[in-house]
C-alpha positions as CSV (number, residue, x, y, z in Angstrom):
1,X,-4.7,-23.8,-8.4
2,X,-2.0,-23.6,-11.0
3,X,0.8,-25.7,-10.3
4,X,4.2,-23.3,-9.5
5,X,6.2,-24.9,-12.3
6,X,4.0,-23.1,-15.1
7,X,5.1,-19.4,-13.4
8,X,8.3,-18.7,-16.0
9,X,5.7,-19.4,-18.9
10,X,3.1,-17.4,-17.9
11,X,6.1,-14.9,-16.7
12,X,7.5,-14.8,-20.3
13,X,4.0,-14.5,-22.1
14,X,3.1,-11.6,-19.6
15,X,6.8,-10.2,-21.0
16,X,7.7,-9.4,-17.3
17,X,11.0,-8.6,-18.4
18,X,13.3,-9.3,-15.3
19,X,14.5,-13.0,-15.7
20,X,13.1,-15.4,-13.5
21,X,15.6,-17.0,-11.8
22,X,15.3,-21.0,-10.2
23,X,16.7,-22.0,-7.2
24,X,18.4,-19.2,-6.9
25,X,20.6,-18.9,-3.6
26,X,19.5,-16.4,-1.1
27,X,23.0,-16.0,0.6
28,X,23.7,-13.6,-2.4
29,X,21.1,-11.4,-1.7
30,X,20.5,-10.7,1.6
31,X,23.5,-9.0,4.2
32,X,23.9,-11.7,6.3
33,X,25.4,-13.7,3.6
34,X,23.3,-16.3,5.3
35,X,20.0,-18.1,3.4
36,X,19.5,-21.3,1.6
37,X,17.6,-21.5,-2.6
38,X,14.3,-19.4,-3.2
39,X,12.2,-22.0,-6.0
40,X,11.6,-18.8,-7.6
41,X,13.4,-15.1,-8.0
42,X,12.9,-11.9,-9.9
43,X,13.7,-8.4,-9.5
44,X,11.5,-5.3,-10.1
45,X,13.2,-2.4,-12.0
46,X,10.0,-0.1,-12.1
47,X,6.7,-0.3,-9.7
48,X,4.9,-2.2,-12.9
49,X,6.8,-4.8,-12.6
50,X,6.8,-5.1,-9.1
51,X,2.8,-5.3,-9.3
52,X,3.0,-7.8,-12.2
53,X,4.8,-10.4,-10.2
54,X,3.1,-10.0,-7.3
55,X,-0.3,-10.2,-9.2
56,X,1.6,-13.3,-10.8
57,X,2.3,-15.4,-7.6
58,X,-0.8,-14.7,-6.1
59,X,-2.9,-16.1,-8.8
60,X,-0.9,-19.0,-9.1
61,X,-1.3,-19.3,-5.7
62,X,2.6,-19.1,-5.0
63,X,4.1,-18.0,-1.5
64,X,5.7,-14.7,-2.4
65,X,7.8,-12.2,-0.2
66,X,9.3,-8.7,-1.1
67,X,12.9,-7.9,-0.1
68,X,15.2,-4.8,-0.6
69,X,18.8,-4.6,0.3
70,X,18.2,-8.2,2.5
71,X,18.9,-6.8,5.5
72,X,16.8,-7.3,9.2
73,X,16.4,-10.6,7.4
74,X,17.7,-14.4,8.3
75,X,16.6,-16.5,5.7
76,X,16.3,-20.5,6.6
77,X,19.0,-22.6,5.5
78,X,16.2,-24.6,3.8
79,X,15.3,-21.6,1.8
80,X,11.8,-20.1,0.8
81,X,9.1,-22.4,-1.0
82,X,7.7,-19.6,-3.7
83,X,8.4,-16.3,-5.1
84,X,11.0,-13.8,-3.8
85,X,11.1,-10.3,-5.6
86,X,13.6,-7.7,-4.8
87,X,12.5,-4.5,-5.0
88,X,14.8,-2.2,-6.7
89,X,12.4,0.8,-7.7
90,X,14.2,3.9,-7.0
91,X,12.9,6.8,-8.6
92,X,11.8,10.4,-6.1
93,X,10.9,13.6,-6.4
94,X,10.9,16.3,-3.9
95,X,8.0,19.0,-3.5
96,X,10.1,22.3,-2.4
97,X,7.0,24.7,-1.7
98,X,5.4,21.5,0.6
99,X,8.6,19.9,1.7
100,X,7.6,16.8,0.7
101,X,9.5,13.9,-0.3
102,X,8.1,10.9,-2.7
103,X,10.1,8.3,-3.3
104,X,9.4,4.6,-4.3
105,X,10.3,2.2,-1.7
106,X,13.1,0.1,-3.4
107,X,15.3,3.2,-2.7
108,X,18.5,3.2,-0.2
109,X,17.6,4.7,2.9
110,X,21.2,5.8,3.6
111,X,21.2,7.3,0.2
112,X,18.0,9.3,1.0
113,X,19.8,10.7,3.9
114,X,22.7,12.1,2.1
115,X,20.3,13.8,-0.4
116,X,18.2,15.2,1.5
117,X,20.7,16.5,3.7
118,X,22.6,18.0,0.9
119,X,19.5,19.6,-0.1
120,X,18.7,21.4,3.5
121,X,15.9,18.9,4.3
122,X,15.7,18.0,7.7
123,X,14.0,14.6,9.0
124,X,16.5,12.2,7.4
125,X,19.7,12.4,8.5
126,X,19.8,9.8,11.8
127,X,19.5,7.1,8.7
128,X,22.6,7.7,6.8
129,X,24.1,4.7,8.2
130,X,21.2,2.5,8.1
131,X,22.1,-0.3,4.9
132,X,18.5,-0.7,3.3
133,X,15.5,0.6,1.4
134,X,13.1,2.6,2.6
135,X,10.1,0.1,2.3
136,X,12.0,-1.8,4.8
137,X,12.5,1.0,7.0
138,X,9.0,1.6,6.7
139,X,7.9,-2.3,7.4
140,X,10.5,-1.9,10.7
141,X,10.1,1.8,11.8
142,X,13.6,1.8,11.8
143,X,15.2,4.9,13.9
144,X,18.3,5.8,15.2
145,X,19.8,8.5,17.3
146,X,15.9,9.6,18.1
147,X,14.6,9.3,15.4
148,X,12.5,7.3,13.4
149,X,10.2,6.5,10.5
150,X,7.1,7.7,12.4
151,X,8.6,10.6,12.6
152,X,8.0,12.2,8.6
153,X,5.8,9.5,7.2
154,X,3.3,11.3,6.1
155,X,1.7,9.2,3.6
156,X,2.2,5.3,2.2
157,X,1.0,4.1,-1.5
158,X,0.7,-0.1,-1.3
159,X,-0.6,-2.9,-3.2
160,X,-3.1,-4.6,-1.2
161,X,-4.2,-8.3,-0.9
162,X,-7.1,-7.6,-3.4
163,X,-4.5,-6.0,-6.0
164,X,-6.0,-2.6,-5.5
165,X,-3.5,0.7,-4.7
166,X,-4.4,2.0,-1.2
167,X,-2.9,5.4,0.1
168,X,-2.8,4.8,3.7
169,X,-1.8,7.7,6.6
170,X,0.1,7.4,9.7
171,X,-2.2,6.2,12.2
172,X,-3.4,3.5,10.0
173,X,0.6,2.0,9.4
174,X,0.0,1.1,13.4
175,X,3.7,2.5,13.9
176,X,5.2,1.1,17.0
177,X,8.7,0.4,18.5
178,X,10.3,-1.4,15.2
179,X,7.0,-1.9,13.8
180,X,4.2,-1.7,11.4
181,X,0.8,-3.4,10.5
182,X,3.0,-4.7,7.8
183,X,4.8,-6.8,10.5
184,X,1.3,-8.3,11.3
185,X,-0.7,-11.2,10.4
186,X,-3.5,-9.3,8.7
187,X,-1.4,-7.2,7.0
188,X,1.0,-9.5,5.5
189,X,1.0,-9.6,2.0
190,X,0.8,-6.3,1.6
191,X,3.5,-4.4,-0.6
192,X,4.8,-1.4,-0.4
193,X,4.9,0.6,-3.3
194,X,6.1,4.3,-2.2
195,X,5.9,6.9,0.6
196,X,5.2,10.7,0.8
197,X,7.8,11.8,3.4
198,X,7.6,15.1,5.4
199,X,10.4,17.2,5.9
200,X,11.3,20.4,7.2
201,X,13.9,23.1,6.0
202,X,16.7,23.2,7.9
203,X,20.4,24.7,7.7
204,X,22.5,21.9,4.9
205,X,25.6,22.6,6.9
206,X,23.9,21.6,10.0
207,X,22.7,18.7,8.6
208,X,25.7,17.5,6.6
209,X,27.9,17.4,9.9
210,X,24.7,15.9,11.6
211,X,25.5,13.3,8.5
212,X,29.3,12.8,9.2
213,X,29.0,12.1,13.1
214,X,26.4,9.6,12.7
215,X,28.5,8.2,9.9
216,X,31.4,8.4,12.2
217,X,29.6,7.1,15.5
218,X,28.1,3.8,13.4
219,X,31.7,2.9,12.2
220,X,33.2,3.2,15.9
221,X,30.2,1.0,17.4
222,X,29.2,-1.7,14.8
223,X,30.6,-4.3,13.3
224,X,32.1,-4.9,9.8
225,X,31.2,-8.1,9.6
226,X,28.1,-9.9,7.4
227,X,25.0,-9.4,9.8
228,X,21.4,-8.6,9.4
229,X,21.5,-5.6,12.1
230,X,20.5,-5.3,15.7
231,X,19.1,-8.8,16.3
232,X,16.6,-8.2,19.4
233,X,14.3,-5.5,20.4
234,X,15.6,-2.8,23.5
235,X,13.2,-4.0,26.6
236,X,11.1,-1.5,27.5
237,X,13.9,0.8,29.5
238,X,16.7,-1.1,28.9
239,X,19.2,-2.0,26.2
240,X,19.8,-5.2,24.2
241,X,23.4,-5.0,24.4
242,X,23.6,-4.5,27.3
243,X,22.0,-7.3,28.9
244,X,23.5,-9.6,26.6
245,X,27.0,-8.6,27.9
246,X,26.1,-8.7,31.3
247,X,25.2,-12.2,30.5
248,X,28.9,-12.7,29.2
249,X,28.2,-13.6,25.7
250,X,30.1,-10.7,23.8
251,X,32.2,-13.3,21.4
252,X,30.2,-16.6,21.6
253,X,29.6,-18.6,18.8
254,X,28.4,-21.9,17.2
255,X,30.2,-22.3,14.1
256,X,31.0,-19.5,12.0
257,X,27.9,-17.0,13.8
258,X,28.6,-15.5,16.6
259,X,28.1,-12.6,19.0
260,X,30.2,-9.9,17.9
261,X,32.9,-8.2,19.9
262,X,32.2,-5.0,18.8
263,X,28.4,-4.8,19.7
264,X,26.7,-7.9,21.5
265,X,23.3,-7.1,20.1
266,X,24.7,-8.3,16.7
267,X,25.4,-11.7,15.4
268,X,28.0,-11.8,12.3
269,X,28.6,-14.4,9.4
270,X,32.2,-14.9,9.9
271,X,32.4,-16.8,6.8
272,X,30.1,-20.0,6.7
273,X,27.8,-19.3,9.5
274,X,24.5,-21.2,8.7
275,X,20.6,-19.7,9.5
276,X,20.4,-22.8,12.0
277,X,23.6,-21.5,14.2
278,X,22.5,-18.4,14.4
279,X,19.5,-19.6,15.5
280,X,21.4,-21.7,18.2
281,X,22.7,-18.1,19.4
282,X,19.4,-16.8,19.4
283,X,18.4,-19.2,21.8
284,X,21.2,-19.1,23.8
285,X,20.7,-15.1,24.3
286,X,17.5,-15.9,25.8
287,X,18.1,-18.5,27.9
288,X,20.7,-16.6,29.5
289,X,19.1,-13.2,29.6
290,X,16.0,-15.0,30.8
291,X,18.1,-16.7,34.1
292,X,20.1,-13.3,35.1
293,X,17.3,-10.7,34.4
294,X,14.0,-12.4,34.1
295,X,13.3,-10.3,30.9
296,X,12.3,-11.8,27.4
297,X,13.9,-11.0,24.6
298,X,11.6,-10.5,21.3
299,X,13.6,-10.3,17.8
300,X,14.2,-7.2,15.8
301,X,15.2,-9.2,12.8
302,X,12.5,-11.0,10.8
303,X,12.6,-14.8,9.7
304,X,12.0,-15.6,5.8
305,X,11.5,-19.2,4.6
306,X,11.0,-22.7,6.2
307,X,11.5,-22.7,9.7
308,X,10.7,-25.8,11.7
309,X,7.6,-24.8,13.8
310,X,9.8,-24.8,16.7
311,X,12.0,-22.3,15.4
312,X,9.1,-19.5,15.1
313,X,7.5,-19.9,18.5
């Protein structure tokens, strides 16, 4: 196995032309604000380049882990041991006779929203206020106000673990409540290249004011601080939130994370907060869920990097 230091040679003689950046902190790139040095950093303009460096850390044998926007993310505070690429491919086309959508998955969900609103596209719109790229969405099934992901993915182009392109369909992306197989051992690795969405004509004044009072009900209800999203899953017929205010822990905090005022199923960075306190939070919501209600919380947000065993059980 070749050793991780020769990656920028072999980087620069492969004439990957992002720069390949050391030690580079991951606070600045994910929306927490929260995330200690990745050994390694690049980002992909175009879907070429996206392949190259993953192609790159897997045969140097190099962790690697693809990123958008950084958000649904909390990176450790001792950082990631490898490769992290940030996806910024963007480019998509719409079919008008089909009503199909392709788009590459480094795009801005809430920027797809607006689009395809604007265009009198229908299938889109509960995203607008939703902060990251559509490959994440994908990866999380993200939703809101009823909707979801599953709901117009009609096809999804990846980079397997053997480097070949796969086209995969919807019931093999294993869609569940805030998941995919990519959120699964077997499947990590994977990469998401681009999706084929399917929409449906609709009425764009409908859809634009559909647009505005999601805007409008996101600003009222969620915070404005640094976070990474909702942090835990809904239990089955109940609400996050909810049961972490009835525990009384709207506005705790260890440090500079805390529980936010606005909606308790956040935690925000209110200026220094490190990965490890909002950790402490983490465990501190399901202690005290776990005592008044007897119900387990699972996370909605994902942890990147290295994690004391403990932390990941």
């Amino acid at each position: 196995m070749t050793s991780g230091r020769d990656l920028p040679t072999i980087a620069q003689e492969r004439r990957l032309s992002s720069p390949l950046l050391v030690d580079e902190p991951l606070s600045k790139h994910t929306s927490f604000r929260i995330g200690g040095p990745a050994d390694f950093f690049a980002v992909a303009e175009n879907e070429d380049e996206l392949c190259g460096w993953v192609s790159l850390a897997r045969e140097l044998g190099q962790p690697y882990f693809v990123i958008g926007k950084g958000t649904n993310l909390l990176v450790a505070d001792e950082g990631f041991k490898g490769l992290i690429i940030e996806n910024r491919c963007s480019t998509h086309t719409v079919n008008g006779d089909l009503h199909i959508l392709h788009a590459e998955a480094g795009l801005s969900l809430a920027r797809l929203a607006r689009q395809t609103a604007a265009r009198g596209l229908q299938g889109l719109e509960w995203a607008v206020g939703i902060p990251g790229t559509l490959g994440g969405a994908i990866v999380n099934n993200a939703g809101a106000y009823n909707g979801s992901m599953a709901d117009c993915v009609h096809e999804v182009t990846i980079l397997d673990r053997q480097g070949r392109t796969q086209r995969l369909r919807p019931a093999e992306l294993r869609f569940g409540y805030r998941a995919s197989r990519f959120r699964e051992p077997p499947y990590r690795g994977e990469v998401i290249l681009s999706s084929d969405l399917s929409l449906t004509p609709a009425s764009t004044a409908m859809l634009e004011e559909r647009v505005e009072r999601y805007t409008s009900l996101r600003l009222e209800t969620q915070p404005r601080e640094p976070s990474a999203g909702s942090v835990f899953r809904n239990p089955e017929g109940l609400k996050a939130g909810k049961l972490i205010e009835e525990a009384g822990l709207k506005g705790a905090s260890v440090g500079d994370a805390a529980i936010s005022h606005r909606h308790a199923n956040y935690i925000v960075n209110q200026g220094q907060a490190t990965a490890d306190q909002v950790w402490q939070l983490i465990q501190l919501v399901r202690n005290r869920v776990w005592e008044l209600h007897r119900v387990r919380m699972e996370l909605e947000i994902e942890l990147v990097g290295e994690w004391p065993h403990a932390h990941v059980s």
